[in-house]
C-alpha positions, 0 to 999 in steps of 0.5 A: 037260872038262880043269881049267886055272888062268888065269896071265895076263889079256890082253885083253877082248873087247868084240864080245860083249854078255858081255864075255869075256876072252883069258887064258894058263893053266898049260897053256901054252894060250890061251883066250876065257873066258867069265865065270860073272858075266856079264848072260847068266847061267850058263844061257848057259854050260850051253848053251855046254857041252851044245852046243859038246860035242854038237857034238864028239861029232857030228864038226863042228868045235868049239874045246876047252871047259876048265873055268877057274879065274880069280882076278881078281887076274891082271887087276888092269890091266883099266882099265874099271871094268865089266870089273873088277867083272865079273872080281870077280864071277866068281872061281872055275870059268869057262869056256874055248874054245880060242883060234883066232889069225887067225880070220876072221868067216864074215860074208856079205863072207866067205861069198861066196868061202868054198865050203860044203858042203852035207852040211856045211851040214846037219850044222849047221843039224841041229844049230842046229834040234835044240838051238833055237840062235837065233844062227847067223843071217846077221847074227851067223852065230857061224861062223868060218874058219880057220886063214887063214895059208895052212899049211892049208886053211881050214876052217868052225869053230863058236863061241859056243852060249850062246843055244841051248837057249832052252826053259830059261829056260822049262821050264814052256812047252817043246815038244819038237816046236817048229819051227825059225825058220831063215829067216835062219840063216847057211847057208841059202843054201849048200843044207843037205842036212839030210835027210841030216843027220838020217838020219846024226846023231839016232841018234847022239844017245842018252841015253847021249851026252846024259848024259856030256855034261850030267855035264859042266856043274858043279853050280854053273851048275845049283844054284839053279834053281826048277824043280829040286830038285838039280843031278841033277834038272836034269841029266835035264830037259835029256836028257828034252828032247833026248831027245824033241826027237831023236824028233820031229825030222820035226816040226822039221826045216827043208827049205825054205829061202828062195832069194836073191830072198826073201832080198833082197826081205824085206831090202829090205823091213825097209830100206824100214821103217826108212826110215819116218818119217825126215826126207828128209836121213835117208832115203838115207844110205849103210850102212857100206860105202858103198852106199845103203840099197836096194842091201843084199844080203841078209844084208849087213851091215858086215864084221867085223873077226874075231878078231885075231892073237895068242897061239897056242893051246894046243900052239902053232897046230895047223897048226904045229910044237907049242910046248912050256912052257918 
């Protein structure tokens, strides 16, 4: 990954439970950075880094990862307190994704108008199952569409992978073999075609490939782990596993997904669980969009409002003329 020096602070990003920033650097580019002090742990940038990289190298559509060097003192304006402590305790190297201004949220609203396709859709839940990623679901689907200023066609763009790779927070209980929860992954009404995937994708997933990738995370985000003497030891642990989570594919791989009728009707029965014990007065309040509670589609929730306009990403929008330093 390229080194980059943050040069400005602009703004938090307060619909992640992470709280990362948006900030300038000093290659005229502009990233959402994820902070190393973050209540998520540096784990959750290991897995940002493994997965958003094998993603890459598997042809599906990923912002750039740079390695940021942030000094808190470039966001001596930010007026929260619990925001400022969060950029004093992560001085140093953090972690950058290129910015995508007017991305939109792939929520259900979204999904609806927005056509996927399905070998496309496999290729992702492949992936999802492969790394054990828990949050790609229609609730927080982690997919966002763009460019959406009407210069090209909009595309599907993966982000956020820090919830992935959940056998390391337990070494001692992983099972490589381990099925796949994907009842309410984001796509799964789309007809992922993940036979395919897996035909296409796990011989290209090598030890080779999974080695360059792991080189990738510093040796900060690995040292101090119990379960590994070293960052070298920890660096193997993850190519042993994705290794032999490769192999075992026929164990995990997804392929019965639940149609729309299923989706609606558990949807409607975890509506009708939390109407459980209210008062009458609470029983049929509106949900946010102003529909009643049993008219909830599945997977519906409020609309997003996306990720807003602003700065350019790096080079200026990819779809435009490229911008120059001055």
């Amino acid at each position: 990954m390229r080194k980059v020096t943050a040069t400005r602070y602009i703004a938090p990003l307060h619909s992640g439970g992470s709280v990362p920033g948006i900030v300038e650097a000093d290659d005229c580019g502009t990233y959402v950075v994820k902070f190393t002090g973050s209540s998520q742990g540096r784990k959750a940038l290991v897995a940002e880094v493994i997965v958003g990289e094998l993603a890459r190298a598997l042809g599906l559509r990923f912002p750039e990862l740079v390695l940021v060097d942030f000094d808190p003192v470039i966001a001596g304006s930010e007026p929260h307190q619990e925001v400022r402590e969060l950029h004093e305790a992560s001085a140093g190297t953090n972690l950058g994704m290129d910015y995508l201004p007017g991305a939109r949220d792939f929520t259900p609203e979204v999904a609806e108008a927005f056509p996927v396709d399905p070998v496309e859709a496999g290729r992702i839940v492949w992936l999802d199952a492969l790394t054990v990623n828990v949050d790609r679901t229609v609730h927080s689907s982690n997919l966002m569409v763009w460019p959406t200023l009407g210069v090209a066609e909009p595309r599907l763009w993966l982000i956020d992978h820090g919830a992935a790779l959940v056998f390391h927070h337990r070494w001692d209980a992983s099972d490589p073999a381990k099925a796949y929860d994907f009842r309410h992954h984001a796509l799964g009404g789309h007809g992922p075609d993940v036979r395919a995937a897996d035909a296409e994708l796990a011989p290209r997933v090598t030890e080779e490939l999974l080695r360059s990738l792991t080189a990738g995370v510093p040796d900060a985000w690995l040292a101090g782990d119990p379960d590994f003497a070293t960052p070298g030891a920890a660096r193997e642990a993850y190519v042993r596993y994705l290794g032999a989570r490769v192999r075992a594919s026929a164990a995990w791989l997804p392929t019965d997904f639940p149609g729309a009728e299923e989706l609606a009707a558990e949807n409607a029965r975890r509506a009708a669980r939390s109407r459980q014990g209210r008062p009458a007065w609470l029983k049929n309040v509106p949900d946010l969009h102003g529909r009643p509670w049993g008219d909830r589609g599945p997977g519906a929730r409020p609309a997003a409002a996306g990720r807003a306009p602003g700065p350019r990403s790096p080079g200026g929008c990819r779809t435009c003329q490229p911008l120059r330093c001055s």
